[in-house]
N, C-alpha and C positions, 0 to 999 in steps of 0.2 A: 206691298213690299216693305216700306217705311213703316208701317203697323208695327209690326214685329219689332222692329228698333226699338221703337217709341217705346213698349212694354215693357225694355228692359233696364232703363231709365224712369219708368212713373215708378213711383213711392208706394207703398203697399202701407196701408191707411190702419191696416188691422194689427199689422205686425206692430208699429209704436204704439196703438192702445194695450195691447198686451204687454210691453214690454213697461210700460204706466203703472199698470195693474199689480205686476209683479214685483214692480219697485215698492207701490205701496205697503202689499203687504213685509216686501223684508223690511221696512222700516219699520213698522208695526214691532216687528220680531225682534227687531235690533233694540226698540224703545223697553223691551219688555226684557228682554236681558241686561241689555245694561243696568236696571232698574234693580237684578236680581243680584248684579255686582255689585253695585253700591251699597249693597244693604252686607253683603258677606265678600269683600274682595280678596279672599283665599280660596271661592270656591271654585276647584280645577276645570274642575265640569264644565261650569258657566263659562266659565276664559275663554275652555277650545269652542264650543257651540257657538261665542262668539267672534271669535277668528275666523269660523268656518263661514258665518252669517257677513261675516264682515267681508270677506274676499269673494263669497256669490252677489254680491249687492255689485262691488265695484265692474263687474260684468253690464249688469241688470243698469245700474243706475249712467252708464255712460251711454246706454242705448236710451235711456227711458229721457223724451224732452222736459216731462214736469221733474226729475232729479237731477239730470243732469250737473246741474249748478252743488247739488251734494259731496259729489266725489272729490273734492280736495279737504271738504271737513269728514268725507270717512278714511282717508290716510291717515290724518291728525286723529282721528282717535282709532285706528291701528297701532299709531304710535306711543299711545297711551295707553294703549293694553299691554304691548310687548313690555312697558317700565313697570308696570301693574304685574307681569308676570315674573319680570327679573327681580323683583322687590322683596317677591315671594319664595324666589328659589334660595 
């Protein structure tokens, strides 16, 4: 009878490796855009791809235990984008 309880409190072991996995790569992603900002910070394109990269992460990375500790330096540089994008308009 308490089996059933139990189960619905244990941790599911697989779901934060994946959720690991998937932060690493948007970092990867994130490292590889920004990279393409820096070099052309006009380019529209790059901006949204990275606003859009930058708001799936903060999903990904407040589940994920190895990023967790990320998400308050990915606001800060949300907030660097948004003056990166006013700067521009």
């Amino acid at each position: 009878m308490f089996e059933s309880l139990k189960s619905l409190w244990k941790k599911d072991e697989s779901a934060a490796e994946e959720y690991d996995s998937q932060a690493t790569l948007l970092a990867e992603d994130i490292q590889a855009l920004e990279g393409k900002l820096e070099k052309d910070p006009r380019n529209s394109d790059v901006q949204k791809q990275l606003m859009l990269m930058y708001n799936r992460a903060l999903n990904v990375f407040a589940k994920s235990k190895q990023h967790r500790q990320d998400v308050d330096s990915l606001f800060l540089r949300i907030d660097k984008l948004r003056n990166i994008i006013r700067r521009n308009i």
